[in-house]
N, C-alpha and C positions, 0 to 999 in steps of 0.2 A: 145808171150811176155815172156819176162824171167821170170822164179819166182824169187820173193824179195830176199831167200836167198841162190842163188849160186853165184860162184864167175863167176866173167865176160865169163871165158870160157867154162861156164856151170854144172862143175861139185859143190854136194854138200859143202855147209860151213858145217863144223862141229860143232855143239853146249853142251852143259853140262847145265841139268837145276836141281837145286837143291829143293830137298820137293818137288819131283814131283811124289808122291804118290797117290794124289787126291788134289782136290779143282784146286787152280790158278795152282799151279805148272804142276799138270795134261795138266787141257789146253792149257799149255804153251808150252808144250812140244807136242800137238798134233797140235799146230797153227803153232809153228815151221817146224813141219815135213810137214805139209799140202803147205807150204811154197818155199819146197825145201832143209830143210836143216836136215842133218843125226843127231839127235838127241841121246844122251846119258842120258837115263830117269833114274835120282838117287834119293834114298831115302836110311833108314834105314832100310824099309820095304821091305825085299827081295818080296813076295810072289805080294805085291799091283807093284812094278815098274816091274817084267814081267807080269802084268796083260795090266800096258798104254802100255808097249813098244808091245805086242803084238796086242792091238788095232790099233796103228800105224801102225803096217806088215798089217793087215788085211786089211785096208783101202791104201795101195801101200805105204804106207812111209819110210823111214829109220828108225829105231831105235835098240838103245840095253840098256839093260837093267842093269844097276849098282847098288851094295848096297854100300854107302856110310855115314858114320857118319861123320857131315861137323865140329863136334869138335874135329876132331880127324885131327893132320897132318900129320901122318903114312898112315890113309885112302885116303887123299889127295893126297898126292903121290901115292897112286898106281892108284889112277883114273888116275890122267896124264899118267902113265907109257900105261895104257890100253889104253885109250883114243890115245896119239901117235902112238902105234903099230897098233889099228886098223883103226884109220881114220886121222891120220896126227894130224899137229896143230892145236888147239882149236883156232877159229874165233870166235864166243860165247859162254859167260858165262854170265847163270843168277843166281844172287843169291837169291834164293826165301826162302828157308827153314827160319822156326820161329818156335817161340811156345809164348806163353801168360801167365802171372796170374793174376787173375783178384783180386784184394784184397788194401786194405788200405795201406797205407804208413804204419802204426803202424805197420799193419798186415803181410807183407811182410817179409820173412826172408833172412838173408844174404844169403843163399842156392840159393832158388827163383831167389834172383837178382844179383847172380851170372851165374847163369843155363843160364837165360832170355840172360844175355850178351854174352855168350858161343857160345850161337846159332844163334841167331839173328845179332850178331855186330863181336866181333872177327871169327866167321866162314867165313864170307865174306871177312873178309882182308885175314886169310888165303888160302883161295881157287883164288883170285887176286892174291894173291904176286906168287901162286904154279903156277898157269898159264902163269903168266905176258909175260914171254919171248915166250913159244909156240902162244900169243896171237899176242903178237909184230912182229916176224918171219913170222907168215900166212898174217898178213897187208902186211909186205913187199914183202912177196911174191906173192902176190896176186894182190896188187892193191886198195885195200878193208878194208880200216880201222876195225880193230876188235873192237870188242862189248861188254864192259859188261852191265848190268842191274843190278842193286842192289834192292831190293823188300824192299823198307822203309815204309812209312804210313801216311795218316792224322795223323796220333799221331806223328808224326817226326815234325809236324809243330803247330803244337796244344797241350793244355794240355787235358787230360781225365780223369777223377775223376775216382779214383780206377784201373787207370793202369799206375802208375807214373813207373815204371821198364819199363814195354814195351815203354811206351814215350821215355824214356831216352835213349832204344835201338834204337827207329827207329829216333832220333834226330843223334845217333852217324852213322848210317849209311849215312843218306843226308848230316852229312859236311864229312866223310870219301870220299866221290864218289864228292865231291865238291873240296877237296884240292887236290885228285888223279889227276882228270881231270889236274888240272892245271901243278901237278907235269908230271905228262906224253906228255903234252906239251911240256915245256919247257925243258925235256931229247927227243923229237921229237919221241918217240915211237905210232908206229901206231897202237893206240888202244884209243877209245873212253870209256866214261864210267859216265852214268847216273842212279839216282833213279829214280822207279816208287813209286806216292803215291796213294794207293785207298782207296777211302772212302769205308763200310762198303758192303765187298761182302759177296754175300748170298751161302753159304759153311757152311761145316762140322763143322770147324774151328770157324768160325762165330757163329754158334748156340749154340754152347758148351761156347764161351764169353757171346753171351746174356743170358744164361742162371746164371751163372756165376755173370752177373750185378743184374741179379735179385733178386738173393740169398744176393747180397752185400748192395743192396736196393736201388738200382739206379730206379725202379719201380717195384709196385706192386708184379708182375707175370713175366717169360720169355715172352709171348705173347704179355705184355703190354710194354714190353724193346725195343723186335722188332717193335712193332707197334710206337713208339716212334724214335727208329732209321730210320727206312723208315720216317717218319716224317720229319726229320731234313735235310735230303739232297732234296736240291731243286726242282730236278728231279723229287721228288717221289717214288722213290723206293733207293733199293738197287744193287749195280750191279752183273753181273754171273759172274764168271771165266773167260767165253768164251770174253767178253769183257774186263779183265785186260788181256789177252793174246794177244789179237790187237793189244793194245800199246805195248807191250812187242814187238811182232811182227816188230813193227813203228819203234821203238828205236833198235832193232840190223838189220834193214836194210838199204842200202846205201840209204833211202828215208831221212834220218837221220844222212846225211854223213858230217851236219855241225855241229850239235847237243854233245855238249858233255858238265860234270859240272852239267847237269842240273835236275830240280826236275819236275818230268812230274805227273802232278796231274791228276788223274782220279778219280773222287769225286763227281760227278754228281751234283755240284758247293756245297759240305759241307762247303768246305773253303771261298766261297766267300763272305758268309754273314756277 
């Protein structure tokens, strides 16, 4: 059986997965490669992205390891440049990198909720718009509609007390990947291009907001915030990394080759109540 992500005549798609330092991005990049496809493991953290990309070698994967600041579009460009030289045209790009502050609307500074949009919202458009054409080109050449993934959130479709900034980001990424879609239709470029949204995964990231709400007084204690968010999604718990990396998985393979526009919730039904 082929793996999900090479192209029909077997050789590696190339990918670009951004904040893939630890948490989702880690396994994203290690589900990718486990997958078949030559992985470009980026972060700002030099020392952590050759730590996944050489867990990848170890385990027979492709990968290389890139430091990239995604608000930066000087850094942008050179990833392309690199990324072209050494594995051709990007077929996928995930845009996962974020950061959070957890604080009051009063409390928020124009800083904060400029930062929060830096990283999480205009770093996605720029890292799309820098790719678009190597994305478009590998479709065609390929056969294989290219992939983005945009990393938005239960808070893209929901409000959250005390993270009205991250809201606002991961709202502007699901219609951003919502009007792309349709725009890259209608110019016939071959490249798809969906949000994932996860309810509350249990990460680095994660711990450091619930601690965060706690402080803000969303509950008692850290303990009692998580014991509270495990609560709230149906499921019962929270989810790993290893499982927002599946769908990620899902959505940049041809299993997925009708799929584009769209917000793929992974929430373990938070939203459906």
């Amino acid at each position: 059986m082929t793996p999900l992500l090479q192209f029909k005549e077997g050789s590696s798609r190339p990918a670009l997965v951004t904040g893939a330092a630890g948490g989702i991005g880690a396994a994203t990049a290690r589900a990718l490669a486990e997958h078949g496809a030559s992985v470009v493991v980026s972060d700002i953290d030099a020392r952590a992205v050759n730590a996944v990309a050489q867990q990848i070698t170890a385990a027979g994967g492709k990968a290389i390891p890139l430091v990239l600041d995604v608000a930066d579009p000087q850094s942008w460009q050179r990833a392309r440049e690199r990324v072209h030289d050494e594995l051709g045209a990007l077929s996928i790009l995930v845009n996962n990198a974020g950061i959070d502050v957890v604080k009051s609307v009063a409390n928020t500074t124009l800083e904060e909720w400029d930062r929060l949009f830096r990283v999480n919202s205009t770093a996605m458009f720029i890292g799309t718009q820098c790719f678009l054409d190597d994305l478009d080109q590998a479709g065609r050449d390929s056969g294989v509609r290219s992939s983005v993934i945009n990393m938005s959130s239960i808070c893209g479709n929901i409000g959250v007390a005390f993270q009205s900034a991250y809201c606002a980001t991961k709202g502007a990424v699901r219609m951003f990947t919502k009007a792309a879609a349709v725009e890259f239709g209608s110019l016939q470029l071959q490249v798809r291009i969906n949000s994932i949204h996860p309810g509350t995964v249990d990460t680095a990231f994660a711990a450091d907001c619930l601690r965060q709400l706690g402080e803000a007084g969303f509950a008692p204690s850290p303990e009692e915030a998580r014991a509270a968010i495990k609560a709230a999604h149906p499921i019962g718990d929270m989810a790993t990394g290893d499982e927002i990396a599946d769908s990620i998985v899902y959505l940049a393979s041809d299993l997925a080759r009708f799929v584009t526009g769209s917000e793929l919730m992974v929430d373990g039904g938070y939203t459906a109540q």
